[in-house]
N, C-alpha and C positions, 0 to 999 in steps of 0.2 A: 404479536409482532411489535405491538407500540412499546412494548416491556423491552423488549431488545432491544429496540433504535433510540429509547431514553437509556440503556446502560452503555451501547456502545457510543451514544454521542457523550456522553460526561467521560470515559476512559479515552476517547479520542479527544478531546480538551485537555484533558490530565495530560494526557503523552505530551500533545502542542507546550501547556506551561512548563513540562518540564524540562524541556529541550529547552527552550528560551532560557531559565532561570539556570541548568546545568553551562551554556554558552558563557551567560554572563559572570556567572561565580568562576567560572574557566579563565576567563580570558583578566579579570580583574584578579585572578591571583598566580599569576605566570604571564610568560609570554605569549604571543601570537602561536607560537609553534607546540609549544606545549600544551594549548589550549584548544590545538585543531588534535593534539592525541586524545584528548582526553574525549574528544566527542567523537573520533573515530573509533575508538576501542572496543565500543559494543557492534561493531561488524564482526571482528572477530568470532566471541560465541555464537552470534545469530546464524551467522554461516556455516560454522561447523556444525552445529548442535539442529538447523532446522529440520532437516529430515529424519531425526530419532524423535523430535518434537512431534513430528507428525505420529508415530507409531506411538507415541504415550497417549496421545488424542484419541487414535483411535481403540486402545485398550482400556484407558481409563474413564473416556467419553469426552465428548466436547465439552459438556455442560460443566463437571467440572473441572477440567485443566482452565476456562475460561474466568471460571469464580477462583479458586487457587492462584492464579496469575497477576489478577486484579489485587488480590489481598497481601500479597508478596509485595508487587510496589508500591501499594498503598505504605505497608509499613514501613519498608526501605526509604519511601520520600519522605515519611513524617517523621522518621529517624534521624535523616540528613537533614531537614530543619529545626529540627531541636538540635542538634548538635551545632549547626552555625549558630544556633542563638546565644550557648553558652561559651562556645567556643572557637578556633576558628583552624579546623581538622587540618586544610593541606588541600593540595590538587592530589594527592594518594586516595582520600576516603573519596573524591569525586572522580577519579579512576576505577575506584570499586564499586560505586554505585552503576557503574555506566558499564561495567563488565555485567554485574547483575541485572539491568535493566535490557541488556543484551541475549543472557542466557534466558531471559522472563520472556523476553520476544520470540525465543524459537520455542516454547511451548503456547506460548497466545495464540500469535500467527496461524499457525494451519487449524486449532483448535476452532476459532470465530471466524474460521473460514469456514469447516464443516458445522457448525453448532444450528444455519441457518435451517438445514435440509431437515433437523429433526425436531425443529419448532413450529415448520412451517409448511404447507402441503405444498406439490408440488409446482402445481399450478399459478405459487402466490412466490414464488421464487424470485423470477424477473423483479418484483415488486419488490421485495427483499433486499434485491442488489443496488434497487433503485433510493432507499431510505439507505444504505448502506455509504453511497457514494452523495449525498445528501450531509451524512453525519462527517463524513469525511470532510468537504469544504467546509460544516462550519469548525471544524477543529481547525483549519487553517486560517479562516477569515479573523474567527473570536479567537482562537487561543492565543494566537503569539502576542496581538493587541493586550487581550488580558493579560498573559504573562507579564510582558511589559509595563503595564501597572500597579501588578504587586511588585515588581523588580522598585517601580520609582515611587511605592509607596511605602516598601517595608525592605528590603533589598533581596536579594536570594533566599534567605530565611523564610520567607512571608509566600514567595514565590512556587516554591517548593511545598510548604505547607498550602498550599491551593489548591495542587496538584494530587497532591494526601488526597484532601477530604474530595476533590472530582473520582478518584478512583474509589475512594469511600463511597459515593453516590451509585455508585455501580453498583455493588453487593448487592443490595435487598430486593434491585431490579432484577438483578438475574440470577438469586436465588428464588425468585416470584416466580421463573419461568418451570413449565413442567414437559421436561423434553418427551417425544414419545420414543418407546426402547424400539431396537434393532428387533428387522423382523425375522420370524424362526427361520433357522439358515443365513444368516447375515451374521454374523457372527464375527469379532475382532479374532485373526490368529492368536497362540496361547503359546506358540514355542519360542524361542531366543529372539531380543529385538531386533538381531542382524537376520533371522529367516525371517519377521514380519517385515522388515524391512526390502527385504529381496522378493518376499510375497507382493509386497504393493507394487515393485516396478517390475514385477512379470505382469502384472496386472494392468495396469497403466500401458504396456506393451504391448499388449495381446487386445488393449481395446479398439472398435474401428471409428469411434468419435475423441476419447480423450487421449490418443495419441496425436493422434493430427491436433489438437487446441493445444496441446503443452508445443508444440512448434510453432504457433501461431502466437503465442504469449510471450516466448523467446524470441522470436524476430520482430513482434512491434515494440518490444522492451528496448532491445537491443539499436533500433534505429531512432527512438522517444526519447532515451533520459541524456544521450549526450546534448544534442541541441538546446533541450528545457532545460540545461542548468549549466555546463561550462560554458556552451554556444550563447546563449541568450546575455552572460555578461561580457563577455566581448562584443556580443553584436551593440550591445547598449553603448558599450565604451567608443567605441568604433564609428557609431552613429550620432555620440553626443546628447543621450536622453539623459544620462546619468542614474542615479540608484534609483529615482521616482521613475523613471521610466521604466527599470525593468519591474517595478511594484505595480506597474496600468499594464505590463504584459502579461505579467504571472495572474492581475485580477481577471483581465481578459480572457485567459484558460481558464481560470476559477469559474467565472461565470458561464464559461460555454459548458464543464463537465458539469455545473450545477444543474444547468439547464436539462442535460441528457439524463442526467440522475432524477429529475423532478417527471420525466416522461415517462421511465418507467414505473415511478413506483406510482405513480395516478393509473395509466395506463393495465399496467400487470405483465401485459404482452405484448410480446412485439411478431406478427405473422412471419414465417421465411425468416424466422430469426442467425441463422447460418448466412443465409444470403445477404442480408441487412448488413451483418458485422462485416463481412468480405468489402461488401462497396462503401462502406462507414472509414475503416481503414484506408480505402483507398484516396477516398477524399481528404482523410487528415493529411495523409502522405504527403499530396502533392497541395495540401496548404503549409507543409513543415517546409517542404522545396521554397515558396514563396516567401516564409519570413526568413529565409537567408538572404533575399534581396531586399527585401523593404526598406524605404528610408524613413520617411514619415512615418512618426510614433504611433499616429491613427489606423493606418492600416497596417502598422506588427500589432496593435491591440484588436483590430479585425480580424488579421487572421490568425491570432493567437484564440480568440473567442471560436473559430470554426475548431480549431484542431481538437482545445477542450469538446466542443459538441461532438465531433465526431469519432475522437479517438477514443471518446468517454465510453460515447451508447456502442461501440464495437468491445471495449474493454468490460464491459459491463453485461453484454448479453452473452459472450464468450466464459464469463465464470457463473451467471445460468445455467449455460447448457452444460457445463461442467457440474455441476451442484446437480442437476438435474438425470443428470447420464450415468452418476458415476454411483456403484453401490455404497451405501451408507457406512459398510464396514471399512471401507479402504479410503473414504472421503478428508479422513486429518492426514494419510499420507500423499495422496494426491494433490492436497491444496498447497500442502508443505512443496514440494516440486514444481510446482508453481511459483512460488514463494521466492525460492533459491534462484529460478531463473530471474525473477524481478528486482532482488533484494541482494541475490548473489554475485550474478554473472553479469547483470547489464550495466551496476554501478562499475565494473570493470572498464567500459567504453569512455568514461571521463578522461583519465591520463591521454587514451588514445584521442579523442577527439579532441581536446587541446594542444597536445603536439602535430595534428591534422590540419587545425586549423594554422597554427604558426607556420606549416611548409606551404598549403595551397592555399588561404583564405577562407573568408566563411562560404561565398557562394559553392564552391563545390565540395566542402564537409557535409554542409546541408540539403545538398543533392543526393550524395552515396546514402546519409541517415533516411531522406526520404525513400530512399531505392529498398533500401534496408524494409524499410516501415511496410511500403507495396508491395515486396516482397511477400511478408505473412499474407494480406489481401487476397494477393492471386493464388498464393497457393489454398487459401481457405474455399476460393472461386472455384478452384479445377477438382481439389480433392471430393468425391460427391458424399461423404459420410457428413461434412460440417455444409456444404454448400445444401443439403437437403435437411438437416436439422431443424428440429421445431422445439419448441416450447411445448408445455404442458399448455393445455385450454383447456 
């Protein structure tokens, strides 16, 4: 497991500098607007392309869609840094990096979602999720800083090249790992990727735990990312904290889902884990309601710290018991669906929650987003397949 949480923490750094280092080469050589295509563009493929991403994961295996993936951007960014060094390509070749970096994500994604179940017994899952969401903050706390340093040490060039060799540091990690095979009868479908494809969502359908969770990942998504990112700059603006301010709310989450990430993976389990996520949820919910009203910066970094803790360890036992439920053979298309709702559907709630906010203000966007959020909660509470859910012990 430490094989894994040192590859996927160096390719979550790589990701961080090279978002950094793609922004700033963006926006120093165009404008504002052509600099926001250029970092939107890899939604594109990632959305159309993630749910067949999941079925190559599950035919070809996690382990290697994850190394292949890795080694793809590796060379793509050390390509685009040697090329700024010699030359100076255009926002075109950093369009194209960013379409390819796009299409790389919908084979990763659902791949190093499922990769964990067949490294790792079942039992050691929770823990899994818990160094997973661990690796995760430090790619946000160190990466963009780092990036930022090779930006103001060597400029885009240097930055990019960082990024290379972080995703280079991956490979020999997780070609070290020795996944174990699918067991007899688990077996990936073998006919056309549009029947595996329909195989995994009869599958996912017909199940009585990871139907109800892919519902439950769709409504806390759906009522979590407008607030944490169109909401939280206007609430900043609105409030007078300015851009530091919203950098002590963002660490404020950071901290609290670090904190939940560090519990499970010390921990392992969490008992009533169904029950736990249901009223975990709940309480972030109604601290997302509260930082629509906060004035003072201390308590939106309060309870920006509770939502991280809470809506972490409910996000985080929720794709446990996912990992854990779900057979091995269907597990890259299933994660991929997941994915789509987190990656697909809920970034869609930005336009609306900013024009929401401009008709009724923040306190009541961040009422309905909390309603949204408790929503998942109580249905997780009522439905008794996730409300009775356990962990492996």
């Amino acid at each position: 497991m430490l094989r894994w949480a040192g590859a996927y923490t160096a390719s979550t750094l790589g990701d961080s500098v090279y978002h950094l280092a793609l922004a700033w080469a963006a926006v120093s050589g165009g404008t504002p607007g052509q600099a926001g295509l250029v970092m939107a563009v890899a939604a594109v493929p990632r959305a159309l392309l993630l749910l067949g991403g999941g079925v190559v994961a599950d035919r070809l295996g996690p382990h290697r869609v994850v190394i292949g993936s890795d080694a793809v951007r590796c060379v793509v960014v050390l390509g685009l840094a040697a090329a700024l060094l010699v030359a100076s390509p255009g926002l075109w070749a950093l369009a194209a990096v960013a379409l390819v970096f796009g299409a790389v994500d919908a084979l990763f994604l659902p791949a190093v979602g499922a990769l964990p179940a067949r490294i790792a017994a079942h039992d050691q899952l929770a823990r899994v999720q818990g160094m997973r969401g661990l690796a995760q903050r430090l790619g946000a706390v160190v990466g963009a800083p780092l990036g930022g340093l090779a930006v103001a040490v060597g400029g885009p060039a240097t930055a990019f090249g960082l990024a290379g060799l972080l995703f280079a540091l991956s490979l020999p990690l997780l070609c070290a790992l020795r996944p174990r095979a699918l067991p007899a009868g688990h077996r990936p479908g073998t006919g056309t990727a549009l029947g595996d494809l329909a195989a995994g969502l009869r599958y996912l359908r017909g199940h009585r735990l990871l139907g109800p969770l892919m519902v439950i990942v769709l409504l806390s998504d759906l009522g979590f990312v407008g607030p944490l990112n169109v909401g939280l700059a206007v609430l900043a603006e609105q409030r007078g904290w300015g851009a530091s301010g919203i950098g002590w709310v963002l660490a404020g989450f950071g901290t609290g889902a670090g904190a939940a990430s560090l519990v499970l993976t010390v921990r392992g389990r969490v008992p009533r884990a169904g029950l736990v996520s249901g009223w975990t949820m709940l309480l972030g919910a109604a601290s997302i309601a509260a930082l629509g009203h906060a004035a003072p910066l201390p308590a939106a970094v309060a309870l920006a710290l509770a939502i991280g803790l809470f809506a972490g360890l409910s996000g985080a036992l929720c794709t446990a018991l996912l990992q854990t439920a779900c057979d091995p053979a269907y597990l890259g298309r299933v994660t991929a669906v997941a994915g789509l709702c987190s990656l697909g559907l809920a970034p869609l709630t930005f336009p609306l929650t900013g024009a929401a906010i401009g008709l009724w203000g923040l306190g009541p966007v961040y009422g309905v987003s909390a309603a949204v959020c408790a929503l998942s909660g109580v249905y997780g509470l009522l439905v008794t397949s996730v409300r009775e859910a356990e962990l492996p012990g």
